[in-house]
C-alpha positions in Angstrom: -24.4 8.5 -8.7 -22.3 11.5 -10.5 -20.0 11.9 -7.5 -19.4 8.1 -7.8 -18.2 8.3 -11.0 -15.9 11.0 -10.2 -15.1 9.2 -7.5 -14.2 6.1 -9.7 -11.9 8.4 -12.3 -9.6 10.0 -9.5 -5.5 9.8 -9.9 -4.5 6.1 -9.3 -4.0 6.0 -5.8 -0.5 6.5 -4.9 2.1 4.2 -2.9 2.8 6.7 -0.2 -1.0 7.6 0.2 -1.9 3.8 0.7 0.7 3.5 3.5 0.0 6.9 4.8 -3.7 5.9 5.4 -2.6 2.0 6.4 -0.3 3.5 9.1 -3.7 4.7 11.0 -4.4 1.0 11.6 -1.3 1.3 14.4 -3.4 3.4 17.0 -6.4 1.0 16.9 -4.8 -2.5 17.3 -2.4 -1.0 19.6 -4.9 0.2 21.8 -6.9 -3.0 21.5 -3.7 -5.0 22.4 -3.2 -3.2 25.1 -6.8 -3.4 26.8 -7.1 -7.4 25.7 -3.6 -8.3 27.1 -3.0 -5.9 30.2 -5.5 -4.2 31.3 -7.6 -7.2 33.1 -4.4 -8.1 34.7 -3.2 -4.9 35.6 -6.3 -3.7 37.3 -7.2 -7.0 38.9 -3.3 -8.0 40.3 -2.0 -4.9 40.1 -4.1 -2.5 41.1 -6.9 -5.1 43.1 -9.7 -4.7 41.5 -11.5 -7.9 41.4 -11.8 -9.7 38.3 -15.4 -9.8 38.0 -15.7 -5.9 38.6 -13.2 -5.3 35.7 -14.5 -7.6 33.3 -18.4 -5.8 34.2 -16.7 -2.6 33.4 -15.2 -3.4 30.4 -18.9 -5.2 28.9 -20.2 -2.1 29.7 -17.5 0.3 27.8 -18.0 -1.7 24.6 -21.8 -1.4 24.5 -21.9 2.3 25.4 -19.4 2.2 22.5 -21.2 -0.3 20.3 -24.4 1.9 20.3 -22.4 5.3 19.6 -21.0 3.5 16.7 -24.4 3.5 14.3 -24.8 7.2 15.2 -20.9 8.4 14.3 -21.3 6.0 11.3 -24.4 7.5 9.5 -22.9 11.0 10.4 -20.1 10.8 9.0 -22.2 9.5 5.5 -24.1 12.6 6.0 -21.5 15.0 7.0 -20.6 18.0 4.5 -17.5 19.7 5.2 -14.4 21.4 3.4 -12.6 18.3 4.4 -15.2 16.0 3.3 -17.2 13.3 4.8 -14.5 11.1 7.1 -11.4 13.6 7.6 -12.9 15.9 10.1 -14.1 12.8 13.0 -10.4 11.3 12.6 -9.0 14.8 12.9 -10.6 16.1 16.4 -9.9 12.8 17.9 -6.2 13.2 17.9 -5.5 14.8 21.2 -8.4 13.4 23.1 -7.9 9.8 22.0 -4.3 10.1 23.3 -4.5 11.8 26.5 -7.6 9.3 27.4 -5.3 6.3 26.7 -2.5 8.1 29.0 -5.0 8.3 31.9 -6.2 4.8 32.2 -2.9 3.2 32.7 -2.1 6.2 35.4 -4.9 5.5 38.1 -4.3 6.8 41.4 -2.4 5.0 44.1 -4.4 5.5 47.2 -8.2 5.4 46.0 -10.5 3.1 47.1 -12.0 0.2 45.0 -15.1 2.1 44.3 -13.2 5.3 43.0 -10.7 3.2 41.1 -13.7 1.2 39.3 -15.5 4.9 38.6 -11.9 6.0 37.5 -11.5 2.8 35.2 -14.8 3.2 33.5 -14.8 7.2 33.0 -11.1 6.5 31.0 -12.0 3.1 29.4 -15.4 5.0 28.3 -13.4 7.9 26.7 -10.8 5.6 25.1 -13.7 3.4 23.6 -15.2 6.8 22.3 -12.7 8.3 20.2 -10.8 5.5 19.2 -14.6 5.0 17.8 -14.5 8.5 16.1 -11.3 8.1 14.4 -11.6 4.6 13.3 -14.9 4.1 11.4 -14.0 7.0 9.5 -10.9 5.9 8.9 -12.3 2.1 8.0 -15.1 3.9 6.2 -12.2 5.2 3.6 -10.8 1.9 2.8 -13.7 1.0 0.1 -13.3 4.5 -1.6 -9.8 4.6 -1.7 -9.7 1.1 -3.4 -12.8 -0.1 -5.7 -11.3 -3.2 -7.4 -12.0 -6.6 -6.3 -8.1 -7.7 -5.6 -7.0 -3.7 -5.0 -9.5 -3.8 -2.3 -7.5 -7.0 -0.3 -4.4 -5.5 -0.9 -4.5 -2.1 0.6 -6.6 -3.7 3.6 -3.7 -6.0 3.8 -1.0 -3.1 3.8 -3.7 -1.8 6.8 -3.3 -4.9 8.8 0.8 -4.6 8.5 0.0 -1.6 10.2 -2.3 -3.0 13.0 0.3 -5.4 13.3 3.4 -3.5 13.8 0.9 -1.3 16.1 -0.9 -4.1 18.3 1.9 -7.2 18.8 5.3 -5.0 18.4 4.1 -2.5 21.1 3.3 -5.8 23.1 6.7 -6.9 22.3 7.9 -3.7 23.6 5.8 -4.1 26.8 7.3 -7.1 27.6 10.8 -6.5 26.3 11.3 -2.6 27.8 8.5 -0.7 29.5 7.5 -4.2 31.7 10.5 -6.2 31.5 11.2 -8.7 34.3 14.5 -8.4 36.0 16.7 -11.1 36.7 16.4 -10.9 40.5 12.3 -10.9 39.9 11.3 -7.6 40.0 9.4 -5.8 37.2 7.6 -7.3 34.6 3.5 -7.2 34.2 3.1 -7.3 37.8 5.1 -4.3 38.7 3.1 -1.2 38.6 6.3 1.5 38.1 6.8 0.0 34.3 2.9 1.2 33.3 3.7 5.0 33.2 6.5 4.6 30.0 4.1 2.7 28.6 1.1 4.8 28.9 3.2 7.9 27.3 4.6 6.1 24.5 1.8 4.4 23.6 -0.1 7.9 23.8 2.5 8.9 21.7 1.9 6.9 18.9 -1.6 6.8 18.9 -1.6 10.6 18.4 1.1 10.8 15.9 -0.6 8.2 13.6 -3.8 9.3 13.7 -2.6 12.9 12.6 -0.4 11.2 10.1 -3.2 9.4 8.2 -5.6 12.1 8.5 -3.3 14.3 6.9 -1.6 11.8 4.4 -5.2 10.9 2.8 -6.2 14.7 2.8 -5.1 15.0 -0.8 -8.0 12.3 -1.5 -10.7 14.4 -0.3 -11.6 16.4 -3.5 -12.3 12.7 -5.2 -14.0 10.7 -2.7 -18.0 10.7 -2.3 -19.6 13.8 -1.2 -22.5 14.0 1.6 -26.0 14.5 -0.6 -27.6 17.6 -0.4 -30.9 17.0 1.3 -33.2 17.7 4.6 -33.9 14.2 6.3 -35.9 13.4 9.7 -34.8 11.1 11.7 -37.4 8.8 10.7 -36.1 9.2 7.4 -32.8 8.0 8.9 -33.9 5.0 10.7 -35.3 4.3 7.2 -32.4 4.1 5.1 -30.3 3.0 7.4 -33.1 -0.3 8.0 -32.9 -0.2 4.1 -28.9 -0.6 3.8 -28.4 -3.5 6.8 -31.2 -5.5 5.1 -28.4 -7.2 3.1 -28.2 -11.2 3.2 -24.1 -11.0 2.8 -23.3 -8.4 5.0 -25.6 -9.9 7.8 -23.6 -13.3 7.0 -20.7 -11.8 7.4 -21.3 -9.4 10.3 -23.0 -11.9 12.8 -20.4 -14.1 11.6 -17.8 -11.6 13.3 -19.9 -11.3 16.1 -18.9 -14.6 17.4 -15.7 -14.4 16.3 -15.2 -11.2 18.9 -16.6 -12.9 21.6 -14.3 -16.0 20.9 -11.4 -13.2 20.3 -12.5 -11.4 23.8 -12.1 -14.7 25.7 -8.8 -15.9 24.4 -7.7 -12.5 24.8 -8.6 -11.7 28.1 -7.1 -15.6 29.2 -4.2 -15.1 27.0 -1.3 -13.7 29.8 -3.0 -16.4 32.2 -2.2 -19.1 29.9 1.1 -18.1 29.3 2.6 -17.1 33.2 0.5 -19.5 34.8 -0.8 -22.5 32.4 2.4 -22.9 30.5 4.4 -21.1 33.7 6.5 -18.7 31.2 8.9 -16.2 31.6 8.3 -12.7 30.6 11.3 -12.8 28.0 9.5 -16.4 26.7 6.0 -14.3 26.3 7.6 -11.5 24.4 9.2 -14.4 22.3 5.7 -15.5 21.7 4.4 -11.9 20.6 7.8 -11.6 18.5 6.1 -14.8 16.6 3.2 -13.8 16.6 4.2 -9.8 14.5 6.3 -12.5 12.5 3.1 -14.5 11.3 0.9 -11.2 11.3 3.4 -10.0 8.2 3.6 -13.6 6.5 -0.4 -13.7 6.8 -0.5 -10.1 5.2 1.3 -11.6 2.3 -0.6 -14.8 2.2 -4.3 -13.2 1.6 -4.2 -11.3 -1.7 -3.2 -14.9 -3.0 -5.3 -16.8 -1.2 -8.1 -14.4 -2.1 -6.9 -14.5 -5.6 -6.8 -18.2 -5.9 -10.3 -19.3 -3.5 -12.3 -16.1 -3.6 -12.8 -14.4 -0.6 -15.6 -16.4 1.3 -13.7 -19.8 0.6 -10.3 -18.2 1.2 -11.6 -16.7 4.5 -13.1 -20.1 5.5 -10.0 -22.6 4.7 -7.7 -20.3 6.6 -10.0 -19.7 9.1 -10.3 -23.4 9.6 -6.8 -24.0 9.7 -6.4 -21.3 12.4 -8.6 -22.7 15.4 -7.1 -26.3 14.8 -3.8 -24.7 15.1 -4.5 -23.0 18.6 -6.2 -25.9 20.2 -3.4 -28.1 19.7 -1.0 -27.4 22.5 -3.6 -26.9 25.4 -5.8 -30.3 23.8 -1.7 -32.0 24.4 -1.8 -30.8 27.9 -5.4 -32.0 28.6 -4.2 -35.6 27.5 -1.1 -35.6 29.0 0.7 -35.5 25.3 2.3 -31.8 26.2 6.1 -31.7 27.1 6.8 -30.7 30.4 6.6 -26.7 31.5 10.4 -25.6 31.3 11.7 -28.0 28.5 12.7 -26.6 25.4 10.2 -28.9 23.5 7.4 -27.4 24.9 9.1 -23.7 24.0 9.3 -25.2 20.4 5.3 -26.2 21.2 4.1 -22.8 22.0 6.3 -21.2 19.3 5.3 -23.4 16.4 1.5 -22.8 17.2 2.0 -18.9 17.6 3.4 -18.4 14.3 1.3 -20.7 12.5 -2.2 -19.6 14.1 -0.5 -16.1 13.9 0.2 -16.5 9.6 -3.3 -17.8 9.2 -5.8 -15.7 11.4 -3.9 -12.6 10.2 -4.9 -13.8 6.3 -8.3 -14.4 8.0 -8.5 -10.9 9.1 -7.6 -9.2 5.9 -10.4 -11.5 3.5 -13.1 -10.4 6.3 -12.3 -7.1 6.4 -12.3 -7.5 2.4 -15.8 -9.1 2.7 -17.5 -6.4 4.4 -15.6 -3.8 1.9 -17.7 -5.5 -0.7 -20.7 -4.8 0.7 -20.9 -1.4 0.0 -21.2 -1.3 -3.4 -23.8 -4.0 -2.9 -25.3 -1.9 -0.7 -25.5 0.8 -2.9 -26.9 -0.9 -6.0 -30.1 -1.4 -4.2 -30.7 1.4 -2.0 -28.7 3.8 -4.7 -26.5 5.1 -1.7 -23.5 4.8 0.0 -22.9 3.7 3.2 -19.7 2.9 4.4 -19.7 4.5 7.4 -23.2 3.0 8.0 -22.2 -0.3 7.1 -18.7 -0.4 9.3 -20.2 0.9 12.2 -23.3 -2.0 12.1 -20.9 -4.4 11.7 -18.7 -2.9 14.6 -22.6 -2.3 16.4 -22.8 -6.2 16.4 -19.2 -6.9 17.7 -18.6 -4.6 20.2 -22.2 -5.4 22.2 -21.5 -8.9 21.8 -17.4 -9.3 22.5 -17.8 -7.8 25.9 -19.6 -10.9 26.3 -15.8 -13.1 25.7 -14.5 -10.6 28.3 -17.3 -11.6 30.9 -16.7 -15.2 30.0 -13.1 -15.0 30.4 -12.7 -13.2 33.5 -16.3 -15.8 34.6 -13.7 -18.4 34.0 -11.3 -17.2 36.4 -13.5 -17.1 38.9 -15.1 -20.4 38.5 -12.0 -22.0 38.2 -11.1 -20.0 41.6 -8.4 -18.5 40.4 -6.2 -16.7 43.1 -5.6 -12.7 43.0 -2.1 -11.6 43.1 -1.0 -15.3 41.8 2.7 -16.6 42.1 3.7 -18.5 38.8 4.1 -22.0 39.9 1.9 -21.8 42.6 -1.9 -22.0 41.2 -3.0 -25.5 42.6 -3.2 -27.4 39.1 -7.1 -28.2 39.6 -7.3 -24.1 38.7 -5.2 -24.7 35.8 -6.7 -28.1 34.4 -10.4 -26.4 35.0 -8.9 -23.4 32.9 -7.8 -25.1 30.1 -11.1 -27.7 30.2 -13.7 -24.6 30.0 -11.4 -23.2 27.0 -11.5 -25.6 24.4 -14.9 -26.0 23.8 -15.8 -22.7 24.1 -13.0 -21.7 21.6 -14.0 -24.2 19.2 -17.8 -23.8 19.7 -17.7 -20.0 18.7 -15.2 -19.8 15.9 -17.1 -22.9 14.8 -20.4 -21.2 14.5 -18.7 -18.3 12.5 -17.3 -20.6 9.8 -20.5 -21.9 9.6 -22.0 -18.7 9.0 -19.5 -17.6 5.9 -21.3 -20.2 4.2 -23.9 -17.5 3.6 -22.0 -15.0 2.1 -22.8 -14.3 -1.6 -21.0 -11.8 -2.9 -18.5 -13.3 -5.3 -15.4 -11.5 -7.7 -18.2 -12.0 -10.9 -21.1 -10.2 -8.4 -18.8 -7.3 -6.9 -17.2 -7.0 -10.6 -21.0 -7.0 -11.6 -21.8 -4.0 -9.1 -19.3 -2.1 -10.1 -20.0 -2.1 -13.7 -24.3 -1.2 -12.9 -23.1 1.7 -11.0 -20.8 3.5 -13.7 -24.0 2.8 -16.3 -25.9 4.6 -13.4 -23.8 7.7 -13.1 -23.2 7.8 -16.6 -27.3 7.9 -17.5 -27.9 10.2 -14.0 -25.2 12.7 -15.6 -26.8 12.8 -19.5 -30.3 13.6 -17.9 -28.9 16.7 -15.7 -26.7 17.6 -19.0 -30.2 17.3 -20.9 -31.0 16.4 -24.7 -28.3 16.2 -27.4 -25.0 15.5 -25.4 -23.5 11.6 -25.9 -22.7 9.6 -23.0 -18.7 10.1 -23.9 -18.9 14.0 -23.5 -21.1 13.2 -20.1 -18.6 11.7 -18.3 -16.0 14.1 -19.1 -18.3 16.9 -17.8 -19.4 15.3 -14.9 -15.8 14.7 -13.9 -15.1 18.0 -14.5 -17.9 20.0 -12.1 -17.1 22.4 -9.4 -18.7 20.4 -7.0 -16.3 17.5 -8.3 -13.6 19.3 -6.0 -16.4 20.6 -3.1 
């Protein structure tokens, strides 16, 4: 309880340490971008994998991944170092994280299915594991870098710029350099030459902000939570870690996300078949779409501090949220009914680009109050069980999402195969029954899953009063846990200064 205190009386956290650790959100989203929007299509048209196999691969990645994620998580709540409890997992997976992304979009030519699938899984495996090690950490910071109720929302929002600029712009970039389609027709997504300038530069940036924000929030490290000094079994561990999940708003919150990855993993993974084949776009047209779509990510990171400062968090996440799925629906609902302008007109363009930014504005706000959400926890957490957890509680919460999106995956790539979806498909040439069963499988499922995670929000009981209310129980707890260990005679005002003041303050 002393270190929290300490913790909670460090320098005021500086601009340039807030975006130095914010910019580490770029390596995550950009890899998640990239394996939601190219890699099903790359492996199944472009290298020939069949859908199916790719999307059994990928389930498979994110629940090896899923159950590493509990056992990084409470190591790196346990973990006593010189560079404290996070900085060391984000720093050794610098190099590996980069070179494994490098590799998967580099397969080799001449293999055979079975090798290629091997080769796909071994890199998409590695990828998954120490994009794992550097971002729970690194998420695992956010609620000790930032205590206060609003504070919290608005560094997590200056994180999501980040993910942002990271995720859509080097989609943009994809689309617009590395993958662009040539007049004549050649290039683009389909093309297999474009894959290697994207592999290094994305490699590129992965490494160079993942060194950046471990170094740029090392100056932290003497005032954020030390590790407790203590032997524990492992049945100890299964214990506490029992102890801290058993929390009615962070399992609201956390199954709540868990459907709202498998909806995310199924729009994802039907998103480039939407827009080439569905909506028969040009390359130029989609990288339009993911210009909107960075556009409404930075309007939404504005729009949920206020939104979170005007509703609360839970009814802030929840109107938005709302807002959001109607806004996607609309344009493929017009197409089922025959409302939807024609493919090639410019009021359809209008269509499309009106929804993007829109649903791009309002589940980026969404994003940033559940993120926030979860944050809270931890100090809930910690009331009760007298520990914290972060790293426990964001891996959990990633536990439940990653076992379960692989599931939106499977349904997406199920979809395609259902629908019988040609490989190595011409745009304008899938045989509309494809197309009309593609866009009548994804409404309902859409709006059946995000549905069920507004539902559970409801829930969620941790307001500003109860977080402000946590706070304020654990400073009276350090304060009393610091006058016993200073013993008889010394006033709570002279505590605090000596507690603050410890060597171990700065161990």
């Amino acid at each position: 309880m002393a270190a929290t205190e300490r913790a909670g009386e460090a320098p005021r956290l500086s601009y340039a340490t807030k975006v130095l650790y914010a910019v580490g959100a770029t390596a995550t989203n950009l890899k998640l971008r990239a394996l939601s929007t190219f890699l099903v299509i790359f492996y199944n048209q472009v290298v020939g994998l069949p859908p199916q196999l790719v999307g059994s691969i990928l389930a498979a990645a994110l629940v090896f991944d899923a159950v590493l994620d509990p056992v990084i998580g409470q190591f790196s709540d346990n973990l006593r170092s010189r560079w404290g409890r996070r900085h060391p997992f984000m720093l050794v997976a610098a190099v590996p994280y980069a070179l494994a992304f490098f590799l998967l979009w580099t397969p080799p030519a001449d293999w055979s299915h079975g090798a290629l699938a091997i080769y796909l899984a071994v890199c998409l495996f590695a990828v998954r594991f120490f994009d794992t090690f550097f971002e729970l950490p690194h998420q695992a910071l956010a609620p000790e870098l930032a205590k206060g109720y609003d504070e919290r929302t608005n560094l997590l929002a200056m994180r999501h710029f980040f993910a942002v600029a990271g995720g859509l712009g080097m989609t943009v970039l994809a689309y617009q350099v590395f993958l662009k389609e040539q007049p004549d027709g050649t290039g683009g997504v389909l093309a297999r030459d474009g894959y290697f300038a994207y592999a290094l530069t994305g490699a590129l940036i992965i490494f160079g902000t993942v060194l950046a924000s471990t170094l740029g929030t090392a100056s932290r490290i003497p005032y954020l939570t030390p590790a407790p000094q203590r032997q524990i079994t492992l049945k100890g561990m299964v214990v506490e870690m029992a102890q801290t999940l058993n929390n009615r708003a962070f399992l609201s919150a956390a199954v709540s996300m868990m459907f709202i990855a498998v909806a995310v993993g199924a729009r994802n993974g039907l998103e480039i078949y939407f827009g080439l084949y569905f909506w028969e776009l040009k390359q130029s047209q989609l990288a339009t779409l993911a210009t909107m779509s960075v556009v409404g990510g930075f309007m939404g990171v504005g729009l949920a501090p206020v939104v979170g400062r005007w509703l609360g968090k839970k009814n802030g996440a929840i109107a938005v949220f709302a807002a959001a799925v109607l806004v996607h629906i609309t344009p493929v609902s017009l197409r089922l009914l025959g409302l939807a302008p024609a493919n090639g007109t410019p009021e359809l363009l209008a269509l499309l680009y009106g929804e993007e930014i829109i649903n791009a504005t309002l589940a980026a706000a969404t994003g940033i109050l559940l993120a926030a959400i979860i944050a809270d926890v931890v100090e809930d957490a910690e009331v009760k069980t007298g520990r914290r957890s972060e790293g426990l509680l964001m891996s959990a919460n990633a536990l439940f999402r990653k076992m379960i999106s692989g599931m939106g995956v499977f349904i997406a790539t199920t979809v395609l195969a259902l629908a019988n979806f040609p490989e190595k498909a011409e745009r304008g040439q899938v045989a509309p029954e494809a197309l009309y069963s593609l866009g009548l499988a994804y409404i309902p499922i859409i709006v059946g899953l995000y549905g069920i995670a507004i539902g559970l929000l409801f829930t969620y009981n941790i307001t500003r009063e109860r977080h402000e209310a946590n706070l304020e129980k654990l400073r009276a707890s350090a304060t009393e846990q610091a006058a016993a260990e200073a013993g008889p005679g010394i006033n709570s005002g002279e505590v605090t200064t000596r507690s603050a003041l410890r060597p171990e303050a700065s161990a």
